[in-house]
N, C-alpha and C positions, 0 to 999 in steps of 0.2 A: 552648643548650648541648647538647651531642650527645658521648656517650658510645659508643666503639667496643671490640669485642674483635676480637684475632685470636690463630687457633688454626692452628698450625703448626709442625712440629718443626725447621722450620732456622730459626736466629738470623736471620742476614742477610737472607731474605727479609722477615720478620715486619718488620726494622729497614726496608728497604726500601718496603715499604708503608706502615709508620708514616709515614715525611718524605713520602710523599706525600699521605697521610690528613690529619695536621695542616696541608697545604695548602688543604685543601676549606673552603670557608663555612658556619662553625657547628660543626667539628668541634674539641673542646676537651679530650679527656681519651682517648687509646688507653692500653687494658691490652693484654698478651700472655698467652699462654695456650702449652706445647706440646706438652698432652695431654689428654684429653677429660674426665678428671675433672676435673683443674684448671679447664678451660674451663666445667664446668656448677655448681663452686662457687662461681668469680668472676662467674656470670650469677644466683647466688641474691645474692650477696654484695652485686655493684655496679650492678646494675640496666640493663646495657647498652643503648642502643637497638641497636646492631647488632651481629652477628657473622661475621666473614669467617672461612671454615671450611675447612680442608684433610677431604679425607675420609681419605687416609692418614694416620694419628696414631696413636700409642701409647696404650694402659688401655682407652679406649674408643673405638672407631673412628669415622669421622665422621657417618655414615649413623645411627648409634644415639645421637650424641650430640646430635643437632636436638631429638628430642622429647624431651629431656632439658632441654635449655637452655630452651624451649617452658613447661616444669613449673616449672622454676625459674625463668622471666620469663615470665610469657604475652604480652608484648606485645614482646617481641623480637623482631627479624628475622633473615634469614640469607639470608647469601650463599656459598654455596660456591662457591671458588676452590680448582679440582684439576687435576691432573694427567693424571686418570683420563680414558677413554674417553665422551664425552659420549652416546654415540648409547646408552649404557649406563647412564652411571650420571645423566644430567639430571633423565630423568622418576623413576626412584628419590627421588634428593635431593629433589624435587616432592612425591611420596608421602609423604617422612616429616616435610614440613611446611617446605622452603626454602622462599624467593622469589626466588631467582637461582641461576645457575649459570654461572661464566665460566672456561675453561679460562686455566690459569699462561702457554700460550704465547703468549697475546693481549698486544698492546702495552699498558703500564701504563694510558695514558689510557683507550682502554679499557675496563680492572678498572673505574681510578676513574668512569670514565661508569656502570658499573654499582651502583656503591656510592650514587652520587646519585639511581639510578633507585628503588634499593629503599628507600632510608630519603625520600625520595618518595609510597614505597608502591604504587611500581611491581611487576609483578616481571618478571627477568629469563631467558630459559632461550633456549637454540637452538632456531629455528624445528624443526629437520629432524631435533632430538634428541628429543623429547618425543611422545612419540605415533606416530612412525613405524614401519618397518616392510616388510621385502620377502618379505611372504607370499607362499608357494608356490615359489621359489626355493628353492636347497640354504642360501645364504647364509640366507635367511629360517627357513627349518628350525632352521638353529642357533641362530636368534637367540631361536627358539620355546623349545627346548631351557632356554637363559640365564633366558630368564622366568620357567623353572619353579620355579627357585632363589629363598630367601631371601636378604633382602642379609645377612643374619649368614653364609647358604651363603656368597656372593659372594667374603665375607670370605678367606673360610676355605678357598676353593678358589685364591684370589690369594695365602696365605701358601703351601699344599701346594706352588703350581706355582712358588714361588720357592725351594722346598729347605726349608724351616723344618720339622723335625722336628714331631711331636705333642704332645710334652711345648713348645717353645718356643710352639708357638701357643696353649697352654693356657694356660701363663704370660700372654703378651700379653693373652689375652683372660679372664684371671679364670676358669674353666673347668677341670676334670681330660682328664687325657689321654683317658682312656675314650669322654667326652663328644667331645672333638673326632675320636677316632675315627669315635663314633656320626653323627656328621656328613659323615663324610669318606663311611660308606658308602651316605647316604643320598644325596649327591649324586652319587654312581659310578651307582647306579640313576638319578637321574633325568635323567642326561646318558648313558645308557647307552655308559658305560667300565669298563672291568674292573680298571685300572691306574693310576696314579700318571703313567706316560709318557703315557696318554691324557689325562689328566685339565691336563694341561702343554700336549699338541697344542692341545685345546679352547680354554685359557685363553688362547694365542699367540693362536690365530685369530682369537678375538675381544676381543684387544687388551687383557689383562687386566693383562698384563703385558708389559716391553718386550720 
């Protein structure tokens, strides 16, 4: 018997995954999840073996929500399935305790080859995502730049560069505006940008946003 979660804020995807998940051998009970507390009370609650995890999500993002589910199961796995820029956020999701990572645009078979790989106890990530790197280059520069950031920064320079005022991302993120202020100008320093417009250019460039 194999118990799965997925964490993701669109219905249809999640339902999508499901009819394929209950195709797998041995897989017998999906719950859904499509926000990160919810997802880290149903992994104290129902004891998941796996969890397929959007990093974009609502309450708690997806990067802060692994070692959360981790605490609340320690023997759960994870598979992120994102949207996100893998050359960026793979070895992240790696760091905060995945064992996969398969971008949404990859054919479902795929996903599902990866979800057999990790509850296996495989794990899964992009060769060329994970550790890479084109040091010395201007491109490599930036990408030095990006490192410097926490993923909570990450976060938080991904809602700036989509418009979300200070007060909304505060909300999203449990936080006073103040504090996401105090965020906002720590990363201005350590991406040395003065602006908000800058802080937009950066995040385009390196695929932060579409």
């Amino acid at each position: 018997m194999t118990t799965i979660l997925i964490v993701d804020d669109h219905p249809a995807l999640r339902l999508v995954i499901k009819v394929h998940l209950l195709q797998l051998l041995g897989v017998t009970d999906v719950i859904e999840a499509d926000n990160g507390q919810m997802a880290v009370e149903i992994a104290r609650e129902h004891k998941p073996d796996l969890a397929i995890l959007d990093l974009d999500i609502p309450r708690i993002s997806g990067l802060d929500v692994i070692p959360r589910l981790k605490l609340a199961h320690s023997s759960i796995r994870v598979l992120v399935l994102s949207g996100q820029n893998p050359a960026t956020f793979a070895s992240r999701a790696m760091r905060s305790g995945a064992q996969g990572f398969v971008g949404k645009s990859q054919d479902m078979r795929e996903i599902m080859r990866g979800v057999e790989a990790v509850l296996a106890r495989y794990t899964v990530f992009p060769m060329n995502a994970v550790g890479g790197g084109m040091s010395g280059s201007a491109a490599g520069l930036e990408e030095d730049k990006l490192k410097l950031l926490s993923d909570k920064e990450i976060v938080i320079l991904q809602m700036l560069s989509k418009g979300m005022s200070n007060k909304a991302i505060g909300d999203a993120l449990f936080m006073s505006d103040k504090t996401v202020s105090t965020y906002k100008s720590r990363i201005q320093e350590k991406l040395g940008v003065s602006s908000l417009a800058g802080l937009i250019e950066f995040a385009s460039l390196q695929k932060l946003i579409d």
